[in-house]
C-alpha positions in Angstrom: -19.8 2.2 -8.0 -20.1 2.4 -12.0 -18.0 4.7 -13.8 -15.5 4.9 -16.9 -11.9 5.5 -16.8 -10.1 7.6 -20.0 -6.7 7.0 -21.4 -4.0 9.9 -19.7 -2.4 11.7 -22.0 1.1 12.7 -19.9 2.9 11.4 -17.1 1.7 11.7 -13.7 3.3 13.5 -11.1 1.6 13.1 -7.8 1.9 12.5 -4.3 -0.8 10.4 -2.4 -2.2 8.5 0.4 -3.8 4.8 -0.2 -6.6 3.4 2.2 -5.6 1.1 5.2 -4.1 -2.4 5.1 -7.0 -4.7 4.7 -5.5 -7.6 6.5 -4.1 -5.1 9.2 -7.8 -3.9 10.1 -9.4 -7.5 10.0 -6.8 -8.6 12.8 -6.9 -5.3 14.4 -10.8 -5.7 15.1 -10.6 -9.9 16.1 -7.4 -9.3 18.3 -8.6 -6.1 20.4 -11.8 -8.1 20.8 -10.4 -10.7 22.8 -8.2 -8.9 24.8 -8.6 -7.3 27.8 -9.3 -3.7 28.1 -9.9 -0.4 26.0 -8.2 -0.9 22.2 -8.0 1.8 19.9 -8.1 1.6 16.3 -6.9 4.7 14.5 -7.1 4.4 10.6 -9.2 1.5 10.0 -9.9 0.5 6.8 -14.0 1.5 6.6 -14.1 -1.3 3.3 -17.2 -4.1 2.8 -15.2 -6.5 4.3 -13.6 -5.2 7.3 -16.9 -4.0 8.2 -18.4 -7.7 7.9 -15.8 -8.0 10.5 -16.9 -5.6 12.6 -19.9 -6.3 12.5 -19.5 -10.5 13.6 -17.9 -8.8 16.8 -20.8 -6.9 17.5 -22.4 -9.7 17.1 -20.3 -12.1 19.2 -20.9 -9.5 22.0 -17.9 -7.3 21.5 -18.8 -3.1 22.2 -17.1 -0.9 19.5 -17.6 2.6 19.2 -16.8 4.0 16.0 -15.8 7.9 15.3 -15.8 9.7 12.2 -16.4 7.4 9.5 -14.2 4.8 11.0 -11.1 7.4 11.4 -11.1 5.8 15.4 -12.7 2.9 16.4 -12.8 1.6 20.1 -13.2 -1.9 21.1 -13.5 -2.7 24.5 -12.4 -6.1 25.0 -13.0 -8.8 28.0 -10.5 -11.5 27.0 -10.8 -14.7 25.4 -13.5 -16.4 27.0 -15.6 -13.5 26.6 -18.0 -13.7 23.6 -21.6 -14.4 23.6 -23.5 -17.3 21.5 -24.8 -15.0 18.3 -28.5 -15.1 17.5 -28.2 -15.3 14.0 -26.4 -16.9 11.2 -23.1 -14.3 11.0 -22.8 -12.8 7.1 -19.3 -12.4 6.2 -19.8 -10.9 3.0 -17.4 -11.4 0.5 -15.0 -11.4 2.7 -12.6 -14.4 2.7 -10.4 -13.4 5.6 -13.3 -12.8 7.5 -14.6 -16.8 7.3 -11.5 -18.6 7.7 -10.0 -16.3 10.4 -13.5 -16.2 12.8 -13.7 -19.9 11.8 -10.6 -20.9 13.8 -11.5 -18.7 16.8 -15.1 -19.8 16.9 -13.8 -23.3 17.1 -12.6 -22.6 20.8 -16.2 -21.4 21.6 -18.5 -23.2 23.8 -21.3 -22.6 21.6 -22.9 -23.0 18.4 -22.6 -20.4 15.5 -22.9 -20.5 11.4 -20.9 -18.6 9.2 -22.1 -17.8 5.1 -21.9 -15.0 3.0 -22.6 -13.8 -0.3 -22.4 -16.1 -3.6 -19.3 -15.6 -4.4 -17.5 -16.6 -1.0 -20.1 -20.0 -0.7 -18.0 -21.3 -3.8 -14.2 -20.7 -2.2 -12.8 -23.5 -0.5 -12.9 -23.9 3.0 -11.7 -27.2 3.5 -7.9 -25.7 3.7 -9.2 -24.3 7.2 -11.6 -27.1 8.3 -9.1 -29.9 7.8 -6.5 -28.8 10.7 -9.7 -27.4 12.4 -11.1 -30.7 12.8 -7.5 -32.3 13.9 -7.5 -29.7 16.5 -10.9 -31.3 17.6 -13.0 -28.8 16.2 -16.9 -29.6 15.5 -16.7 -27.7 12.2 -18.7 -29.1 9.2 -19.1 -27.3 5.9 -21.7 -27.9 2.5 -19.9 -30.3 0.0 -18.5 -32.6 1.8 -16.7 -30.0 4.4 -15.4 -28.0 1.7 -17.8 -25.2 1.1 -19.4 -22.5 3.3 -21.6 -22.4 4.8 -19.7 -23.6 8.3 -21.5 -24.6 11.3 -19.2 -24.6 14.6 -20.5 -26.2 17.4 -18.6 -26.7 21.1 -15.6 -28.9 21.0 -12.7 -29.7 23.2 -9.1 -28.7 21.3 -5.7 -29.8 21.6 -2.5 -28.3 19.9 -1.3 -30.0 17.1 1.8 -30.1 15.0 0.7 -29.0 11.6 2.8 -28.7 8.4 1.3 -26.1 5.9 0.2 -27.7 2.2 0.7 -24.6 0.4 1.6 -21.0 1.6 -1.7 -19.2 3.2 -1.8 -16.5 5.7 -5.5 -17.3 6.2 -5.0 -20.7 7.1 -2.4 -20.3 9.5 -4.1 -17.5 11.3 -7.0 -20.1 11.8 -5.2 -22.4 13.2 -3.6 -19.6 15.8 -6.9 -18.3 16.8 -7.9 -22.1 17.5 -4.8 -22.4 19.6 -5.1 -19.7 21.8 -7.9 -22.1 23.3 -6.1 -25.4 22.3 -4.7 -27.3 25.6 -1.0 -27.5 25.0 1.6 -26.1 21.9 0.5 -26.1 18.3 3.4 -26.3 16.6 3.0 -25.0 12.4 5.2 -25.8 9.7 5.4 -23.0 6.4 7.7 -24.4 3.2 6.7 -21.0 2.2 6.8 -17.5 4.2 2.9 -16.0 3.9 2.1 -12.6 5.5 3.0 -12.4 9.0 0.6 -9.8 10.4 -1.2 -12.3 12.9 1.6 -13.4 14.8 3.1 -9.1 14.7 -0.4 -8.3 16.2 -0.6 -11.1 18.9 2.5 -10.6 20.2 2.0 -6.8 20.0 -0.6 -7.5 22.8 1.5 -10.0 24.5 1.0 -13.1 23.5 4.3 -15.6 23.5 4.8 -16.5 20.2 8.3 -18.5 19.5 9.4 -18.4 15.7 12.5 -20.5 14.6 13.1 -20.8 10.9 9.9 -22.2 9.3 8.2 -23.2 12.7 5.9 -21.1 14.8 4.8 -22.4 18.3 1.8 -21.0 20.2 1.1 -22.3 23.5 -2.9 -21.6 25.3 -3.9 -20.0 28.1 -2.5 -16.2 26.5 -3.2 -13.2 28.3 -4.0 -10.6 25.6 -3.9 -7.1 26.8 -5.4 -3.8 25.0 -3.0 -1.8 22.6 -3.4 1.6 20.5 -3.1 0.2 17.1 -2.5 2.5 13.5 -3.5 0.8 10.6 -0.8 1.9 7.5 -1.7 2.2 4.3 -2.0 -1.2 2.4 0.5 -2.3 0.1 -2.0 -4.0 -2.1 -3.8 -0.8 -2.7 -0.9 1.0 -3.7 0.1 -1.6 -6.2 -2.6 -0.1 -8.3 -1.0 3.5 -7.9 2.5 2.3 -8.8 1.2 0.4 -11.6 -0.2 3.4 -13.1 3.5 4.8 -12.4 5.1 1.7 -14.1 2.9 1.8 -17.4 3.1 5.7 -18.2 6.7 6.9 -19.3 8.1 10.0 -17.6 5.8 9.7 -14.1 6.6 10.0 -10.6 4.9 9.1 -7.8 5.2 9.5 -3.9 3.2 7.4 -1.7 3.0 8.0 1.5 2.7 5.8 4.8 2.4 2.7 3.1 3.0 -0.6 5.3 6.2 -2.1 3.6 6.4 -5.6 6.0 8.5 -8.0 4.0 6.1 -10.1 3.6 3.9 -8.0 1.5 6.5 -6.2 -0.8 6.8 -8.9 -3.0 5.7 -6.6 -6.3 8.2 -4.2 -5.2 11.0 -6.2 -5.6 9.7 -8.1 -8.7 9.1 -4.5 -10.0 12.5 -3.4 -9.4 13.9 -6.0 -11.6 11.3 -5.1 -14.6 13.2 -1.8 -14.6 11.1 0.6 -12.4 13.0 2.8 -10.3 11.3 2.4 -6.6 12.9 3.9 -3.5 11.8 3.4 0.2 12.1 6.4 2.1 11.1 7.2 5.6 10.8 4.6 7.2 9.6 3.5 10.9 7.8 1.1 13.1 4.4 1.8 13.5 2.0 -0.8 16.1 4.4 -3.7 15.2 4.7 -3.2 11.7 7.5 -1.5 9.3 5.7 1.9 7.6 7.8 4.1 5.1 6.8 6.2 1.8 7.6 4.8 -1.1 8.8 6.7 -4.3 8.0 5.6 -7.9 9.8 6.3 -11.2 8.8 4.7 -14.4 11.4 3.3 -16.7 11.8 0.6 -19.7 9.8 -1.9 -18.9 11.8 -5.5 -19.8 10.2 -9.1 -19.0 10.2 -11.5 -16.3 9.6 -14.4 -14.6 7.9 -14.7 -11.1 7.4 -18.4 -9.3 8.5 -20.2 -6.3 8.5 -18.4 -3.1 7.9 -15.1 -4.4 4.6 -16.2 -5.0 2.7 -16.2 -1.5 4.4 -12.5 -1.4 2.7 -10.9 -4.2 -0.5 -12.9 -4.5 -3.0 -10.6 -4.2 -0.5 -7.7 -6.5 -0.8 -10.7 -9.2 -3.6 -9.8 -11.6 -2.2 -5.6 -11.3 1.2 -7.2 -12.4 0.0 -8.6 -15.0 -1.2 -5.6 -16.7 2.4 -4.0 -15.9 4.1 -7.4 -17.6 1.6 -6.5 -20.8 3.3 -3.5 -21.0 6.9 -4.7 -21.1 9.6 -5.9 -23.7 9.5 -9.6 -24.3 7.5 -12.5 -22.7 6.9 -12.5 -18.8 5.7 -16.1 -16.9 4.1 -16.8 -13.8 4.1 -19.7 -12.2 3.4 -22.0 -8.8 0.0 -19.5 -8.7 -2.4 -22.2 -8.9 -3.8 -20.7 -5.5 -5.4 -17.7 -8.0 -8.1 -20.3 -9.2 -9.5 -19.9 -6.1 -10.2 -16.2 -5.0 -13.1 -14.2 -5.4 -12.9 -15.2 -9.0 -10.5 -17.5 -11.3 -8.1 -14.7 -11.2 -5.7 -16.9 -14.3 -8.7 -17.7 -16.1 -10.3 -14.0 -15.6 -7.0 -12.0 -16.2 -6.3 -13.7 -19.1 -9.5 -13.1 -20.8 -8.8 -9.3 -19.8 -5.2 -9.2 -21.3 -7.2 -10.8 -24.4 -9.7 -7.6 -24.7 -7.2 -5.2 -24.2 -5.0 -6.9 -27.3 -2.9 -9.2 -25.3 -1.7 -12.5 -26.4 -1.3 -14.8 -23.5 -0.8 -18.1 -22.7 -3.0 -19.7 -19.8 -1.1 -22.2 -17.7 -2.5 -24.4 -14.7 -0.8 -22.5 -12.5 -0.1 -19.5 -13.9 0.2 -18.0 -17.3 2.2 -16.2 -19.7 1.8 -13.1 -21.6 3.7 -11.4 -24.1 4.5 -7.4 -23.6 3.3 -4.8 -26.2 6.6 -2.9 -25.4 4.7 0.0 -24.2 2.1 0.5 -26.9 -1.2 1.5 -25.9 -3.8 -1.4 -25.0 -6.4 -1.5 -28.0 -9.8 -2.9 -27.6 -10.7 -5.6 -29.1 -14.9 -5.4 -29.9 -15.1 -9.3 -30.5 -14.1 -10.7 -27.1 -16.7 -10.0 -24.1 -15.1 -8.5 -20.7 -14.9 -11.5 -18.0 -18.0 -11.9 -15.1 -16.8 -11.8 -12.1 -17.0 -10.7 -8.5 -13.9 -9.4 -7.9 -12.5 -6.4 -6.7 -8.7 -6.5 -7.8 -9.9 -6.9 -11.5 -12.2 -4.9 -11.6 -9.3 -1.8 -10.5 -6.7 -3.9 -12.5 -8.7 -3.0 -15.5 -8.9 0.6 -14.7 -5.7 0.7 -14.7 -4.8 -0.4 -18.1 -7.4 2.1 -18.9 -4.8 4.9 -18.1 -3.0 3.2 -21.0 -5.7 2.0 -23.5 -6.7 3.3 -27.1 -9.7 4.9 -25.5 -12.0 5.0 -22.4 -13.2 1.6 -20.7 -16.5 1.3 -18.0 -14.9 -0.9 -16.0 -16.7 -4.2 -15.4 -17.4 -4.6 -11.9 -16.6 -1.8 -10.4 -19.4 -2.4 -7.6 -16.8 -5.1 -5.9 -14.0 -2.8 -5.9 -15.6 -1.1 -2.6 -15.4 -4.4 -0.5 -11.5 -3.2 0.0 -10.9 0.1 -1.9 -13.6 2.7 -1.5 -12.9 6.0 -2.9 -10.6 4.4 -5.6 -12.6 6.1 -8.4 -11.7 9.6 -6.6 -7.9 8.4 -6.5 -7.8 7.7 -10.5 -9.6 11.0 -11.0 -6.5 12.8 -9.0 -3.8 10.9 -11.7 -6.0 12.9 -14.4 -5.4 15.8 -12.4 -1.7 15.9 -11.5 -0.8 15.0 -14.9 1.7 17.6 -16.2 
């Protein structure tokens, strides 16, 4: 995907659907494999990287039938113990979630398999996952010294474990649940932090027991997993780019519709709120375990703020589209305890900062974090002397075209070929802004 995105010149006035939750699809695809009986998936998210997903499955041995470009897909599961040893190495892609969740469940397998993937996910860390793998008696090893991919899994014997998260990660923990389900005896985790909570929703959706007091979550083995209809909502994250266009462009309003709005995703919501956008939840229902509503956008002044602590883990991935918003408000905005964003498919401090300097921003870089100072909703101006970042990364690449709605005059946006590994179509959803402009 290459294309250029041009500066709008009045508010938008829309209504519009996002794709499907990323995170959602993954689990939907890994669960209904390894329970029992006919799952259906209506609304999966047809991105690169739930496909990688899809694809391991098919892999592993799982049938799926897929129906109109991925608008249904039917897995028919045979329960835990069911997979087959692969034949190959198993490509994840650039798909993070991918890796580190299929590396916990392969860890219960009684064979061998290897998981890589592109260049961009063999320099991520993966010795988060393989550390409380490996006290969980996992034979996982990875390149570097059991930090890189790629990870070869061969048959061990696991035992629960009580494990007390290092730093908030959704990914991590749903590792480690995966690896429990074929763990003898409780695994008891810990979280300081609240992270996304759709693996333990989705598990217990298909009846798994799951106990959650406080901070703790106990899975015990020996689950029965049975098959579920599931419908995938649209993903919060993708809509952050939508209501960001909303944010920066005075006068706008936006419905979107169907949007998942689980509290452990609506982080940028509530942060948003407090810059002065006007943002109203509206319809809402339980949909397949998970809280579903529209969600209606007004702009307003933009002022500054300061995001850190626990909020963090709930807006990481809205981080880089927030700070295009904090550009464009009154004062200086900080973000902090964000160190995890070094990490991702690119340096997202280091990256976004060199993006807020192109577009005229001054910003400060922190270790964890950085801080930038608002233009007070003047237009973003080039600036010819500073190179756009490299990188392999979807949410700058559509961060970027977003401050293009707002900019002195038309960017091609750099890397726009990784924005389809979770948003396809996003270039058709920027044309509609131009359109519904009134």
């Amino acid at each position: 995907m290459k294309f250029t995105v041009s500066p709008l010149k009045n508010p938008i006035k829309a209504t519009i659907s996002v794709p499907p939750d990323k995170s959602i699809s993954h689990r939907a695809l890994i669960i209904s494999s390894i329970a029992n009986g006919r799952s259906e998936i209506k609304n999966l998210l047809a991105s690169a990287d739930c496909l990688s997903t899809l694809k391991i499955m098919q892999q592993l041995g799982v049938e799926i039938s897929t129906f109109n470009n991925y608008e249904s897909v039917t897995v028919y599961g045979k329960g835990l113990h069911s997979f087959s040893e692969p034949k190959n190495i198993l490509n994840c892609g650039n798909s993070g979630t991918t890796i580190r969740l299929l590396g916990g469940l392969l860890s219960g397998q009684n064979f061998l398999s290897i998981l890589t993937g592109d260049e961009s996910l063999l320099s991520r860390p993966m010795g988060r996952v393989i550390e409380p793998l490996t006290l969980m008696g996992a034979k996982i090893a990875g390149r570097e010294h059991n930090t890189k991919a790629p990870i070869v899994i061969s048959p061990g014997v696991l035992h629960g474990i009580n494990y007390e998260m290092l730093q908030a990660s959704a990914q991590v923990k749903s590792a480690i649940m995966f690896a429990s389900l074929y763990a003898k005896g409780e695994t008891k985790i810990i979280e300081k932090e609240k992270s996304r909570d759709h693996t333990e929703r989705m598990l217990s959706a298909f009846g798994a027991t799951i106990k959650q007091d406080k901070n703790e979550i106990i899975i015990g083995s020996e689950q029965h997993l049975q098959a579920q209809n599931i419908f995938v909502p649209g993903d919060v994250s993708s809509a952050a780019f939508f209501i960001a266009a909303c944010s920066i462009i005075p006068d706008s309003e936006l419905v979107l519709q169907r949007v998942l709005v689980n509290p452990t995703r609506i982080g940028i919501i509530n942060v948003l709120k407090k810059m002065g956008v006007k943002i109203e939840i509206t319809n809402k229902k339980e949909i397949s375990g998970e809280p579903v509503a529209d969600i209606c956008v007004k702009s307003g002044e933009l002022i500054s703020c300061e995001v850190k602590g626990n909020t963090i883990p709930l807006l990481i991935d809205e981080i880089p589209i927030l700070c295009i918003i904090m550009a464009q408000a009154k004062g200086k905005s900080i973000i902090k305890d964000a160190k995890e964003l070094r990490y991702k498919e690119s340096d997202r401090i280091q990256t976004i900062a060199c993006v807020l300097r192109k577009l005229g921003v001054e910003v400060n870089e922190l270790d964890d974090g950085i801080e930038i100072n608002g233009l007070e909703g003047k237009p973003f101006t080039i600036n010819p002397s500073i190179e756009w970042p490299k990188h392999f990364d979807h949410r700058i690449a559509m961060s970027v075209a977003i401050s293009a709605l707002k900019a002195n005059e038309p960017i091609p946006i750099p890397g726009a070929e990784w924005i389809g590994t979770s948003f396809p179509n996003f270039d058709k959803l920027i044309n509609k802004l131009h359109m519904a402009t009134v």
